[in-house]
C-alpha positions as CSV (number, residue, x, y, z in Angstrom):
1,X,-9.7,5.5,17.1
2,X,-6.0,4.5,18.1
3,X,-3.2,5.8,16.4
4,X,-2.6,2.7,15.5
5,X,-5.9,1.8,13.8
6,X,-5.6,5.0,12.3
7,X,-2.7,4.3,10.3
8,X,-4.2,1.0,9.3
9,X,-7.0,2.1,7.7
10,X,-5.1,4.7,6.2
11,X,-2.4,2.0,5.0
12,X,-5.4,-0.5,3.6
13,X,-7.0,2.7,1.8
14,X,-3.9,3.5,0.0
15,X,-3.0,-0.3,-1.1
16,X,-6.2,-0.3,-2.4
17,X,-6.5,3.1,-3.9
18,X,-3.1,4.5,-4.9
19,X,-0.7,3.4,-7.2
20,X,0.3,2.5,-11.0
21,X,3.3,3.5,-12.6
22,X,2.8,6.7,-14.4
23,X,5.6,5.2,-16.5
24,X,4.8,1.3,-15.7
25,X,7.9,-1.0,-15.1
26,X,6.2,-4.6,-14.2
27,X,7.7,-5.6,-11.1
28,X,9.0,-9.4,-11.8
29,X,7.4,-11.2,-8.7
30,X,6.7,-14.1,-9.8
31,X,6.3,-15.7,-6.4
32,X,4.4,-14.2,-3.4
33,X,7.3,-14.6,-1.3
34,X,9.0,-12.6,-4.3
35,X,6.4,-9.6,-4.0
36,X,7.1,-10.1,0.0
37,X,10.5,-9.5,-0.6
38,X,10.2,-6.8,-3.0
39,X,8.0,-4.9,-0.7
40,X,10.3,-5.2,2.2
41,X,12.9,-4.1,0.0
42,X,11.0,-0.8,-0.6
43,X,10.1,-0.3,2.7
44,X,13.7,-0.4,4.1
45,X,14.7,2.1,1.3
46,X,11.7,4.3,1.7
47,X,10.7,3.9,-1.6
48,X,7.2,4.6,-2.1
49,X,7.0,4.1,-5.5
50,X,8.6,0.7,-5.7
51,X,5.6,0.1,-3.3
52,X,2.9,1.3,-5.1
53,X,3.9,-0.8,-7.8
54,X,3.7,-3.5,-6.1
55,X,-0.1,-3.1,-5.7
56,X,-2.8,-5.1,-7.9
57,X,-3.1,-3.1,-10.8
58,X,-7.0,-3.5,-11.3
59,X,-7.5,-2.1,-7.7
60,X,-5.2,0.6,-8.9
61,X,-6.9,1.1,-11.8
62,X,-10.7,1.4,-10.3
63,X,-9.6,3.3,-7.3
64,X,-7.9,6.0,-9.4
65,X,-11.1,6.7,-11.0
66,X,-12.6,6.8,-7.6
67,X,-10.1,9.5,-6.5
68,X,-10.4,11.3,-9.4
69,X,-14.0,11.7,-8.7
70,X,-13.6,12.3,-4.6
71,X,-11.2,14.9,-5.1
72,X,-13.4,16.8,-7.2
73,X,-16.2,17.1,-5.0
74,X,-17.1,18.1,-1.5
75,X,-14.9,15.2,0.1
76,X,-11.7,16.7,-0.6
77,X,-12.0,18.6,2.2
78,X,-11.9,15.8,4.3
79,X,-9.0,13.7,2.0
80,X,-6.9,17.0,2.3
81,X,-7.6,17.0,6.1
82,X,-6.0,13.4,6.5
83,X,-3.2,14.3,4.5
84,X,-2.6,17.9,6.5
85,X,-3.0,19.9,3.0
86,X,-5.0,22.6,1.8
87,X,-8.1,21.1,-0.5
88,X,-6.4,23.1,-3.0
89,X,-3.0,21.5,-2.8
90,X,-5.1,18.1,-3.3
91,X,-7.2,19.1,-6.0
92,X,-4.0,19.9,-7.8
93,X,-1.4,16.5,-6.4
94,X,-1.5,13.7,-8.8
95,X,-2.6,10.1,-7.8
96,X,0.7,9.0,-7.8
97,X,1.2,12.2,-5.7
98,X,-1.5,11.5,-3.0
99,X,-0.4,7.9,-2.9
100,X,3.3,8.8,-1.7
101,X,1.5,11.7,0.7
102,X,-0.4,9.0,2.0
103,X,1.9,6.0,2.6
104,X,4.2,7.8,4.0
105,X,2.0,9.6,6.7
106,X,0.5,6.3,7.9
107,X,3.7,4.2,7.7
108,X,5.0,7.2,9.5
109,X,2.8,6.8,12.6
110,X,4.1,2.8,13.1
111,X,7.8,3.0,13.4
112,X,8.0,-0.2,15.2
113,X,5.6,-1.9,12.6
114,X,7.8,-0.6,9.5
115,X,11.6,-1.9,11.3
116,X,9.7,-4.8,11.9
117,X,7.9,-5.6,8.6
118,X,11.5,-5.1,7.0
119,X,13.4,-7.8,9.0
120,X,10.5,-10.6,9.1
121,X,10.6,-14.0,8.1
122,X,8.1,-15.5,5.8
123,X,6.6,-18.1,8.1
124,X,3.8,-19.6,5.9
125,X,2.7,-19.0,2.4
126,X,-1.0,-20.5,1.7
127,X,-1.9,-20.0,-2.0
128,X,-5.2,-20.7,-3.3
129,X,-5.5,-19.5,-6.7
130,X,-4.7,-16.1,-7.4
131,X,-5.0,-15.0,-3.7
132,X,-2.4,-15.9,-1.6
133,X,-1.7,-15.3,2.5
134,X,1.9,-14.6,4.2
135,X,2.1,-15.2,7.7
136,X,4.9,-13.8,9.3
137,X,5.4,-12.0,12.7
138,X,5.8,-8.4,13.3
139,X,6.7,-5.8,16.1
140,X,5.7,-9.1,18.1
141,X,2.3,-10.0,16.6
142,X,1.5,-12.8,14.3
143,X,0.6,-10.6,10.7
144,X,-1.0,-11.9,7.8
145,X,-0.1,-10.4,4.4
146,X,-2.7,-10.9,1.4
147,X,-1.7,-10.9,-2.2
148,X,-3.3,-10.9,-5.1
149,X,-2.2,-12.6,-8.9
150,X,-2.8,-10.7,-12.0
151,X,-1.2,-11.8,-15.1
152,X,1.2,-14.1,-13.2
153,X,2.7,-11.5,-11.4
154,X,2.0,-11.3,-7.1
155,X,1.0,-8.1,-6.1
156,X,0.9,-7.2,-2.2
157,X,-2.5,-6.0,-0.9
158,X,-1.7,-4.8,2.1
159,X,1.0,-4.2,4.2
160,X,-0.5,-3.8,7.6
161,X,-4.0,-5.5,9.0
């Protein structure tokens, strides 16, 4: 597996599994090209938790349930192996926690892709009901950017595919 493919799949897993506010402030996106903005916003500021509330909160919701469970069992090992901590330290981190860990470790392995994300142009929006696609063009390659509506708010996805 590439580096890069690495830190994709580690980027999907978290925007689909870490996240929610342990004291929730409801971001204000209203539009998908708001949530873009928001999340490039965070990005440039390093601000992890701005972007893990800007993930679908009923993915958030099932997945923390699913880490809760993984931690507790004989997969920790290999969660705390990705993460480069002890399965003790992870047994103990938070989900808020292990989300930040994990962001940052696979944004951190895609420099160009991060200065990139942060200064690209929304170049199409397609919405089709609560899903919605931003095309836009990053580190030099055409990127699409799903989003997802939940109680009229646009929540980003995934950051890279």
């Amino acid at each position: 597996m590439t580096r890069s493919t690495g830190a994709a799949i580690l980027v999907t897993l978290l925007l689909s599994a870490c996240g929610g506010s342990e004291t929730p402030e409801a971001p204000r996106n209203t539009t998908p090209e708001a949530a873009f903005a928001a999340a490039q916003k965070g990005l440039a500021a390093g601000d992890w938790n701005a972007l893990i509330d800007l993930m679908p909160p009923s993915r958030l919701a099932q997945q923390k349930d699913v880490f809760e469970r993984t931690k507790a069992d004989k997969d920790a090992g290999m969660m705390a192996m990705q993460l480069e901590v002890k399965p003790e330290e992870l047994k103990a981190m938070s989900f808020r926690e292990f989300g930040r860990r994990l962001l940052t470790k696979a944004l951190a392995e895609e420099p160009e892709y991060v200065a990139g994300f942060v200064d690209a142009k929304v170049e199409n929006v397609k919405i089709d009901g609560d899903s919605a696609t931003i095309t836009t063009t990053v580190a030099g390659r055409k990127v699409e950017i799903p989003l997802a509506k939940e109680d009229g708010l646009w929540y980003v996805s995934r950051l890279i595919n």
